[in-house]
Structure formats: structure tokens, C-alpha cells
C-alpha positions in Angstrom: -101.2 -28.1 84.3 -101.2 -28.4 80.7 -103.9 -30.5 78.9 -101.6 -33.4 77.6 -100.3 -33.8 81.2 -104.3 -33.7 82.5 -104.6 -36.4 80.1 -102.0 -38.2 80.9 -102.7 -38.1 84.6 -106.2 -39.1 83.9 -104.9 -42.1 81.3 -102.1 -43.7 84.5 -105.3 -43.4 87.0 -107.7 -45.4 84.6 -104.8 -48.0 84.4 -104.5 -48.4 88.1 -108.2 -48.8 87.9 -107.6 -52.1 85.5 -105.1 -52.8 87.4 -106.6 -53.1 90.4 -109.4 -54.5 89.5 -107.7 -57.6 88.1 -105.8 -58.1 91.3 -109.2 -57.8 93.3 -111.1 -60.3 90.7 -108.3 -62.8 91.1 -108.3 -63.0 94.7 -111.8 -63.2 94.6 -111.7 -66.4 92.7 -109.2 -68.0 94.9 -111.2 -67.4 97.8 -112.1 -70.8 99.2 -115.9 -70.9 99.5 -117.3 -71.7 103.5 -120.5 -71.6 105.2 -120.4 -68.3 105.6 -119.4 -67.2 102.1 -120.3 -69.6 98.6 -117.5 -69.1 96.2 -120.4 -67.0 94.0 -120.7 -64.8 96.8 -116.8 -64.0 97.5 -116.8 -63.0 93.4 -120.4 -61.5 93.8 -118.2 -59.3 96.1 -115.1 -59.5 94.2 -117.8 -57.8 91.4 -118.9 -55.4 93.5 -115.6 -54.2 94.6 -114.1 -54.0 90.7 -116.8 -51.4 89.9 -116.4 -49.5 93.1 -112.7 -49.0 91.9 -113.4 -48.8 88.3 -115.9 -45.7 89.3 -112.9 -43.8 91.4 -110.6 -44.5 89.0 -112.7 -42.9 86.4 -111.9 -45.5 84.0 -114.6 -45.7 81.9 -117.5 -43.7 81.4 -119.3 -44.8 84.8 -122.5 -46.2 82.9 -120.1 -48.0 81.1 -118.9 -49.6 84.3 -122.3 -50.2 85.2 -122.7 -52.5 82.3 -119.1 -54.5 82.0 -119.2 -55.3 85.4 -122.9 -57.4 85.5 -121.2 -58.7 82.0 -118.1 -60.1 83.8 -121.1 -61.4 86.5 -122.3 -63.6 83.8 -118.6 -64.9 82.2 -117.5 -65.9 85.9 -120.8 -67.7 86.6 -122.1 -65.6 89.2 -125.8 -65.6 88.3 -127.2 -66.5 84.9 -127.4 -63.7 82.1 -131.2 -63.8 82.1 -130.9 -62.7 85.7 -127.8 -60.1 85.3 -129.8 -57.3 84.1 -132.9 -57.9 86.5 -132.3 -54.1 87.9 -133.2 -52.3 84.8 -136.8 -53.9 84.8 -137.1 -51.5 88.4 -139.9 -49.2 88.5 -136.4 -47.0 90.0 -135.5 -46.7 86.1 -137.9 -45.3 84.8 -138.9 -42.6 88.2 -135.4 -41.2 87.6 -136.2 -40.4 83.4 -139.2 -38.9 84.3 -137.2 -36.6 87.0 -135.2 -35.5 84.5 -137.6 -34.4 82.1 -138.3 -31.3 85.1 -134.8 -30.9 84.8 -135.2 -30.2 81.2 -137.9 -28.2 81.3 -136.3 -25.7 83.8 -133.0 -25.8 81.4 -135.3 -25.0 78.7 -137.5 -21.6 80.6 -137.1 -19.1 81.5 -138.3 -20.1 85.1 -135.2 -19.9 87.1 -134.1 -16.1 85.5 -137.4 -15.6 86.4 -137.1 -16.7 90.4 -133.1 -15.5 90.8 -134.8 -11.6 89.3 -137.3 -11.4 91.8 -134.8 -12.5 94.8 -132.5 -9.4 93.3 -135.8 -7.4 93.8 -136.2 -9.0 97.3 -132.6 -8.4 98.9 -131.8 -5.2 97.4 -128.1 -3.3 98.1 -127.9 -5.9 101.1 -124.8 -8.5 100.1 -125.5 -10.8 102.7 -129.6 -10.8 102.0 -128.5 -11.0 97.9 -126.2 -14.5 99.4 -129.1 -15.4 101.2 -131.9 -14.9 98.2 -129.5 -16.5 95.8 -129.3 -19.4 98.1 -132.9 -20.1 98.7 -133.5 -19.7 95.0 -130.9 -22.7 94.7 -132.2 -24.7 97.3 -135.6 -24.3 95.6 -134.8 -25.1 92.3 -132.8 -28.0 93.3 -135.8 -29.9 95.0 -137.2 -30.9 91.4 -134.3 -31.3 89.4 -130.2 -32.3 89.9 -128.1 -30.5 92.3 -125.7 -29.6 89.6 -128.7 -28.2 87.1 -129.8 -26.2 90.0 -126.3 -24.6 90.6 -126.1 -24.0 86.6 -129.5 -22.0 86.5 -128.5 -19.7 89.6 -125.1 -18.8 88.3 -126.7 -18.3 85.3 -127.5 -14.7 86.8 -125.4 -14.6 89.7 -122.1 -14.6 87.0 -123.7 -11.4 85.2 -124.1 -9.8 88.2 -121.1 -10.1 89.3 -119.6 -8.8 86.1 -121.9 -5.8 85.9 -120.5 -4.9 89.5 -116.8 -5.5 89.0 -116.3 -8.3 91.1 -113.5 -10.4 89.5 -112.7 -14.0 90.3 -110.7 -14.9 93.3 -110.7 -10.8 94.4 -114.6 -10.8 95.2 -115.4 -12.3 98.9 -119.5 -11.2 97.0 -118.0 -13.9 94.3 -116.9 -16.4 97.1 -120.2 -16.3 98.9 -122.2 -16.1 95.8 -120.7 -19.7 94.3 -120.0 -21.2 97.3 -124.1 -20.3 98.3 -125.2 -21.7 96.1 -123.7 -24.7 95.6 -124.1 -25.6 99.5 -127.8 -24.6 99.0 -128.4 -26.9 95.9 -127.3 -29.7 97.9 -129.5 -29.0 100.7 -132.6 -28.3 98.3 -131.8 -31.6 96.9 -132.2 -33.6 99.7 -136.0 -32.2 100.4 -137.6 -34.7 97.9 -136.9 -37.8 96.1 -137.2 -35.8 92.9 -133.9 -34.0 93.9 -130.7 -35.5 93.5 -130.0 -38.9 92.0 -129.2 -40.6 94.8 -131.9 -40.1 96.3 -133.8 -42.3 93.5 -130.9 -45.4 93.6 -131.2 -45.0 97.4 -135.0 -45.8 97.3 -134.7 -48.1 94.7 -132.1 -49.8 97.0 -134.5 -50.1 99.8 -136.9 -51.4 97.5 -134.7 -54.5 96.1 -133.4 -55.4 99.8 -136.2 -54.5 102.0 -139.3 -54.7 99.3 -140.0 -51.2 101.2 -140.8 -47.5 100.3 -141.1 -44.2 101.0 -143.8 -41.9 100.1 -142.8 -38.4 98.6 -144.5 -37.0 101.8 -142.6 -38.7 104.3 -139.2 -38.2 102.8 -140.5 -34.2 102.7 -141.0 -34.3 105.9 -137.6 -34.8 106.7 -135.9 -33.2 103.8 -137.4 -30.2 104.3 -137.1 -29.2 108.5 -133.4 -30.3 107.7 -133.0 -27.5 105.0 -134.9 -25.2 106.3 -132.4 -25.4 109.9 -129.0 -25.9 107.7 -129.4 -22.9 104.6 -129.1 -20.0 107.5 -126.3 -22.0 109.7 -124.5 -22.2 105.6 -125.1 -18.6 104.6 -124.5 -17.1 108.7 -120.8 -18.9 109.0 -120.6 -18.2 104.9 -121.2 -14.7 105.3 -119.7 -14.0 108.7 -116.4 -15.7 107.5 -115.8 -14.6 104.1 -117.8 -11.3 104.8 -118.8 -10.1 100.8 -118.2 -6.7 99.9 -121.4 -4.1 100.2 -123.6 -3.0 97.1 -125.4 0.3 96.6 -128.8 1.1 95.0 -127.3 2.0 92.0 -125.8 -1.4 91.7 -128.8 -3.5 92.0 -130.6 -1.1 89.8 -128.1 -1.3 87.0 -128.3 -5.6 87.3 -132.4 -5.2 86.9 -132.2 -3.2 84.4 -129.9 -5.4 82.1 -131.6 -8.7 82.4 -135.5 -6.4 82.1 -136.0 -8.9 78.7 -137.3 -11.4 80.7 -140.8 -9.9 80.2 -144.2 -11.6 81.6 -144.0 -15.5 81.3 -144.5 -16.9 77.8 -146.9 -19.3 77.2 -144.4 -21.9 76.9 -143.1 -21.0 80.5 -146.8 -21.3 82.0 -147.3 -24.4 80.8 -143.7 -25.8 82.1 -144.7 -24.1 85.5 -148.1 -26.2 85.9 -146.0 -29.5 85.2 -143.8 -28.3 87.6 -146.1 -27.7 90.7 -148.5 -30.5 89.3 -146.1 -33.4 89.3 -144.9 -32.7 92.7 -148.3 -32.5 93.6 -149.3 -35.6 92.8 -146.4 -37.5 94.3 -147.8 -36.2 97.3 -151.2 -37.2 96.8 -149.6 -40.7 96.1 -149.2 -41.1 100.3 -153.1 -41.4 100.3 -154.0 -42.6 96.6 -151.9 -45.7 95.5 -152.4 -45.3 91.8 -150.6 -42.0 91.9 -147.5 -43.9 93.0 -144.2 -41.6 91.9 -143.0 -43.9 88.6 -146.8 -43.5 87.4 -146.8 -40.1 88.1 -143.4 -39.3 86.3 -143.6 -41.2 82.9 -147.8 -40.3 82.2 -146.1 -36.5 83.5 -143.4 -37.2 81.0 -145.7 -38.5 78.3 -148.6 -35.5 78.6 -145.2 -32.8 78.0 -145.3 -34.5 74.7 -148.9 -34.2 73.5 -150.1 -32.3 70.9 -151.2 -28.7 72.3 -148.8 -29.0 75.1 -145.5 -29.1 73.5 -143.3 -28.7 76.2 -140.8 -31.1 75.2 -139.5 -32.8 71.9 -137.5 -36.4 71.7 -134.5 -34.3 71.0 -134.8 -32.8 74.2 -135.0 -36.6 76.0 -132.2 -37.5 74.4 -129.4 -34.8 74.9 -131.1 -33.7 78.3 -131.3 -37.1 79.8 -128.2 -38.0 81.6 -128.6 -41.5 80.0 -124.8 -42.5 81.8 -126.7 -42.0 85.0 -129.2 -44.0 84.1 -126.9 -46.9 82.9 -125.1 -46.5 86.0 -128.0 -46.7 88.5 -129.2 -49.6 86.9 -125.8 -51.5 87.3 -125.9 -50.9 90.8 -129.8 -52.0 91.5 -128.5 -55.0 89.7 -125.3 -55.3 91.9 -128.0 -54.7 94.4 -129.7 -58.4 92.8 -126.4 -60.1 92.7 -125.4 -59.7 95.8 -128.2 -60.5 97.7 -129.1 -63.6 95.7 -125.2 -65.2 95.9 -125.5 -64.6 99.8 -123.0 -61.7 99.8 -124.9 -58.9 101.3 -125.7 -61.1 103.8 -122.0 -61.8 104.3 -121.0 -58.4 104.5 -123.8 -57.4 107.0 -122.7 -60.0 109.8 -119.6 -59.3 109.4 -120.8 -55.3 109.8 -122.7 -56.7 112.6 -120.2 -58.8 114.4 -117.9 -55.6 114.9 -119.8 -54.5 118.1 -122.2 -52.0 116.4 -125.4 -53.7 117.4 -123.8 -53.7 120.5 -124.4 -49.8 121.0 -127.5 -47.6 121.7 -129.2 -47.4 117.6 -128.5 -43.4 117.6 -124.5 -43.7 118.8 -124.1 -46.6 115.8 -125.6 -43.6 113.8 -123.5 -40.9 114.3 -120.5 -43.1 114.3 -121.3 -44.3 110.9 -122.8 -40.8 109.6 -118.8 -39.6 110.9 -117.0 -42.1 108.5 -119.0 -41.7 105.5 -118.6 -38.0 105.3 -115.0 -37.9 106.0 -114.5 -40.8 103.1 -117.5 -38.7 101.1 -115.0 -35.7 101.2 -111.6 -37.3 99.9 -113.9 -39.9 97.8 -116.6 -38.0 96.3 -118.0 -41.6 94.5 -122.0 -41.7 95.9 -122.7 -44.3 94.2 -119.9 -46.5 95.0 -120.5 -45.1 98.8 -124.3 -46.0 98.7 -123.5 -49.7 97.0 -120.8 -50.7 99.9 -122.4 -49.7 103.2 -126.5 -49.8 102.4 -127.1 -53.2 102.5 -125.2 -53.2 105.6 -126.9 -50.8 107.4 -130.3 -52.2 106.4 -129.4 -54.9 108.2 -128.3 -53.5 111.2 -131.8 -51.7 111.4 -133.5 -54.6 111.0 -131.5 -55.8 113.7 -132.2 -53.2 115.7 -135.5 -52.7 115.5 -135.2 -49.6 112.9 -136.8 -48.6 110.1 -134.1 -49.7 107.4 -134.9 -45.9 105.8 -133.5 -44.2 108.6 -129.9 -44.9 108.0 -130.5 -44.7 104.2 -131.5 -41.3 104.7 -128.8 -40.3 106.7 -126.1 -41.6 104.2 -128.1 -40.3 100.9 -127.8 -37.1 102.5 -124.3 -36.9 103.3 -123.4 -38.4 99.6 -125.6 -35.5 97.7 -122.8 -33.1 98.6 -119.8 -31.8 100.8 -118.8 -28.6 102.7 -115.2 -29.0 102.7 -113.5 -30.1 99.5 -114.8 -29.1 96.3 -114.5 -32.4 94.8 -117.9 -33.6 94.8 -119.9 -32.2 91.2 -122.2 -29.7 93.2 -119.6 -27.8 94.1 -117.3 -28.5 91.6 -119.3 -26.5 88.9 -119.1 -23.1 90.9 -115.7 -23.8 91.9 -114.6 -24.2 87.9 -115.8 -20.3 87.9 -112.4 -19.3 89.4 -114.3 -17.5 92.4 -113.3 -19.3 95.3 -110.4 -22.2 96.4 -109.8 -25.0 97.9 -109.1 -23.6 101.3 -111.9 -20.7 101.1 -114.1 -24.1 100.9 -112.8 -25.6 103.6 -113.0 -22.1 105.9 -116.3 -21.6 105.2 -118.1 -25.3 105.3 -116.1 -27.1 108.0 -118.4 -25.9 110.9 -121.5 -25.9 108.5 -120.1 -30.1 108.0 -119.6 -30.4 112.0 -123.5 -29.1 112.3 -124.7 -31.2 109.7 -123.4 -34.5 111.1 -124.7 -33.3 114.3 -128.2 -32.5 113.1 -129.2 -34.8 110.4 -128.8 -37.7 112.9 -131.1 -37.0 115.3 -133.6 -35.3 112.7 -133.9 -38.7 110.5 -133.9 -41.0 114.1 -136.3 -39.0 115.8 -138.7 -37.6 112.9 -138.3 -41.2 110.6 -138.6 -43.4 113.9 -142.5 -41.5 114.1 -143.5 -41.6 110.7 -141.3 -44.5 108.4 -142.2 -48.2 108.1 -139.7 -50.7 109.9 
């Protein structure tokens, strides 16, 4: 496809998005108002749903959508401007600038060369230990920054080596497992702590606005972490067994080690990166017993003491082009969305209706999997986690109310199956490897559909059984 067609597909799909969104707007403001439903709260909804689409459509920049929609909030006279913006003043803001300075600093390092070189050391000739190494080295990386940096950094020198070996894209089945690895480890690395993915941040900051609730770094950990450390060897054994990658010799590896041997000993610089990486983490922990070290205070004094004289680590430069600040726009439209919606009664409106479809009816674990089943199928043709975490959260806090739940036990579930997907490349994760040429569409969906089945099957009971012991209700 050439790129003035790309464009032009890109340019009829961001005026459907108007389209649409005009059409759902309009109905929204013809919507009588009843008991059940104030006429503030069908265009609450009406707001809601114009973003959703505006976001799959790709129609503007998606903090930009973030913004114009809480702007159209206040023209219709939804809620009054003062109180459009209310989301930005979260503590949620700020925790998710302060997670990205970490991704900066490992961007900026040598850290991860560092930790993919001694994995190379550690698997040796073995191709499907090197898939392996190269996938816990994902995984591990990806637990303090984005999913997508974390891919970035361990293709960095899993590219190289396949060069250095001959493995060309789409010929390797070493290339396939390689990108494919990495990417499926990165999203399960990301789901072991708050501090890795994104949505993990809105989805806390969610639970916060509706439920005035949180989650200590610990006791997200404790989940995150079982659940990566049963999925990465189910990934890489149906990975490896299916796509099988072609064998190395000594020589091979040696050759590899040899060219990247400029890494030398840590630099100072690198030290000091590495303390702020183990330290902050640290102290998020500590936060489950000391309240002061809650995880906002923790990341923006983390993100202030990079900056101090002597320390160095990072310069306003760095903030600025490193800091996803689209993201950041965009969460905050949705904590505020988050707002609107529950002060015009619409959350509440979509919960009974949620409610009154028979799924407090069933036993609390069936309702799960039922609704873990639907959002990763629409997660794999819809790859919009934001959009996916703003429809059916505020739902499913209600049903666990209902239920007698902890309202974070379905917001786990979901945050984890919108941080990635194991059968289309289409969400970013995977996207990034799959731009490398290495592996297709139907390699994807060979490898990751039973590695999908599992993870439905698992993360279920995981997040009922270990959350119901350990998270508030």
C-alpha cells in the first residue's frame, strides 16, 4: 500500500469518526430524560461514547480527544467548566509522569544492553533458552517502564543478533520467536506492578474516583507477579514448540559477545540510574506499611532528586521529549469522563442496566470469566484500552459491590487483558516487533491462541482467589 493511499485510508476513517460521533451526540440530546436517566446523563453518555469512537477512529491525536470531548461536556451543559477538568487535579496524573521518568532513564543507560548481554551469556548455543532469556529480560524490564519501551530495549540487541547470525526477516523461525517473545513477555512483565503499563495507572485511578479505594504496590505484586511467573513458560513452550527456531553454535554466540564487548563496566551515570531504579520500587512497597511513602509521593520527590545537582540523571529536555505527554492528556480525559459520569447519574445508569441482564444472577467467578471472554475477544479486533477500560469499569465496580467483591478484582482482570493480546498484532506491544518484518499475522495467531485460551483460564481464578484474601471490598 502506497503512502498516499495509507493516508487516505487513515483521512475516510477519521471522518467516519466525526461522523459518527455527530449522529451519537444528536441522539443523545433527543433522548427524553426519565427516572432512570436525567437528560445530563443520556449526553454524559452520549460524551462518553463520542470519545470512545473518536479514539478507534484515530481521529485526532487521542490526548486531543481527551480534551475536546470534556470541552463539548461544558457547551452542552453537562457539568459546569470549573468541574470539567476535575480529573487532572488526581494524584493519578502525576504517578504516571513520575513512571515515565524510569522509562527514561532505562532509554537513556545502558542498563537494558547490559541485562539482554548477560542473558546471551546465560543461554548460550541453546535457541529456545536464548527465546527464553530474551523473554525474561522483557518481562523484567517491562515491570518499571511501558510495555512498548520494554520491547524497544530488548530488540535493541535481539535485531543485531540476528543480523550477525543471518537470520533474515520472515525466513528466521529464531526471528519469529525472538519478536514474538518478547513482545508477549513485555506484556506480562507489565502487568506485575502498577509502575508497568499505563493502564494499569488509569485503572487505579479509576477505582479511586468511583470507589475512593486503592491498591498498594504490594498487593497488586502479589498478583502480577504468580501470574507472570505461570504464563512466560506456557508463552515461550507453545512459542517454541510451534514455530521451533533454528539451532545456534558456540561460534555463533561468541561472535554476538564479542561485537557488542563496548559495553564495558557500568558508568557512573548507569549506577546512579540503577539505585533509582531498585530504590523507587522499593519504596512503593514500603508504602503498604508507611502511609507517607504513598506511590504519587514516592514518584514525583523520585522524579525531583534525578534532577538535583550531583545526581544528574535527567535534564528538562529529557521530561519533555520522553514523557508521552498524549498519554497523559488522554488519561486525564478519561478520570474526568470518570467525574462526569458518575456525577450526571450515568454510571449508575449503565451499571443497572449491566446488572439487570442476569449477571448478578450467577456464582461471582462464572460472571468473571464470562466477562474476562468478551473483553479479550473485543481487545483483539479493538485494540482501544482505554476506551475498553472507560465502558465496562464502572460497571463491573458495581457488580462487585453487588456481589460482595472487592471492586479491584474485576479491575485487575480487565487491565490485564487490555495491556496486550496473543493473537492479532494490533495492539502497540506487539505491533512494534511485528513492524520488524519477522513474523505475520497468522504466525501470531499460531503461536498465541492457546497461550490466549490459558490466560483467560488462569488470570480469573488467580485475581478471585489471591485478591478475594488480600484486596479491600
Amino acid at each position: 500500500m502506497s503512502s498516499e493511499t495509507l493516508q487516505k485510508t487513515f483521512s475516510v476513517k477519521g471522518v467516519v469518526g466525526i461522523v459518527l460521533s455527530i449522529i451519537v451526540l444528536l441522539i443523545a440530546g433527543f433522548v427524553p430524560p426519565t427516572e432512570a436517566l436525567s437528560h445530563q446523563g443520556a449526553l454524559g453518555l452520549g460524551i462518553m461514547a463520542t470519545a470512545v469512537i473518536l479514539w478507534i477512529c484515530e481521529t485526532f491525536p487521542a490526548g486531543v480527544t481527551g480534551i475536546l470531548v470534556l470541552v463539548l461536556a461544558s457547551l452542552l451543559g453537562v457539568v459546569p467548566l470549573k468541574e470539567v477538568f476535575s480529573g487532572f487535579g488526581m494524584t493519578t496524573i502525576f504517578f504516571v509522569i513520575g513512571v515515565f521518568s524510569l522509562t527514561i532513564l532505562m532509554m537513556k543507560t545502558s542498563l537494558g544492553q547490559h541485562l539482554t548481554r548477560k542473558l546471551i551469556e546465560w543461554a548460550g548455543s541453546n535457541s529456545n533458552k536464548l527465546v527464553l532469556a530474551f523473554m525474561i529480560g522483557s518481562a523484567v524490564i517491562s515491570t518499571v517502564m511501558t510495555d512498548t519501551g520494554a520491547v524497544v530495549i530488548t530488540m535493541g540487541l535481539a535485531l543485531p543478533l540476528l543480523k550477525a547470525l543471518g537470520h533474515e526477516p520472515g525466513k528466521s523461525n529464531l526471528g519469529k520467536c525472538l519478536m514474538l517473545g518478547v513482545a508477549f513477555a513485555a506484556i506480562m512483565g507489565g502487568f506485575c506492578t502498577p509502575a508497568g503499563h499505563s493502564m494499569n495507572v488509569l485503572s487505579m485511578g479509576m477505582l479511586q474516583a468511583y470507589n475512593g479505594m486503592s491498591i498498594g504496590f504490594l498487593q497488586w505484586m502479589a498478583i502480577g507477579i504468580p501470574f507472570a511467573i505461570i504464563l512466560i513458560p506456557i508463552c515461550w513452550f507453545f512459542l517454541t514448540r510451534i514455530l521451533k527456531p533454528e539451532q545456534m553454535t558456540d561460534s555463533d554466540i561468541e561472535a554476538v559477545l564479542a561485537s557488542t564487548s563496548d559495553l564495558g563496566k557500568f558508568s557512573t551515570m548507569d549506577k546512579k540510574a540503577l539505585v533509582m531504579l531498585i530504590g523507587i520500587p522499593v519504596l512503593w512497597i514500603l508504602g503498604n506499611w508507611i502511609p507517607v511513602l504513598d506511590t504519587t509521593t514516592v514518584a514525583v520527590i523520585g522524579l525531583a532528586v534525578m534532577f538535583l545537582p550531583g545526581v544528574n540523571l535527567l535534564t528538562w529536555e529529557d521530561v519533555q521529549k520522553g514523557v508521552p505527554w498524549n498519554i497523559v492528556l488522554m488519561l486525564g480525559g478519561i478520570l474526568c469522563l470518570g467525574n462526569i459520569l458518575g456525577a450526571t447519574g450515568g454510571a449508575k445508569f449503565i451499571a443497572d442496566l449491566f446488572l439487570s441482564s442476569g449477571v448478578l444472577a450467577m456464582d461471582p467467578l462464572v460472571a468473571l470469566y464470562i466477562i474476562a471472554v468478551v473483553v479479550y475477544l473485543l481487545h483483539t479486533f479493538l485494540p482501544v484500552a482505554p476506551a475498553i477500560l472507560t465502558i465496562f469499569l464502572p460497571p463491573l465496580f458495581a457488580f462487585a459491590t453487588a456481589a460482595g467483591i472487592s471492586p479491584a478484582i474485576p479491575m485487575l482482570i480487565v487491565v490485564a487483558i487490555v495491556s496486550g493480546n496473543f493473537i492479532l498484532p494490533l495492539n502497540p506491544t506487539i505491533t512494534v516487533a511485528y513492524a520488524e518484518g519477522y513474523f505475520t499475522f497468522g504466525d501470531t495467531a499460531r503461536a498465541g491462541i492457546i497461550p490466549a485460551i490459558l490466560f483467560v483460564v488462569i488470570i480469573v481464578p488467580l485475581v478471585y482467589f489471591i485478591g478475594g484474601a488480600i484486596l479491600p471490598v
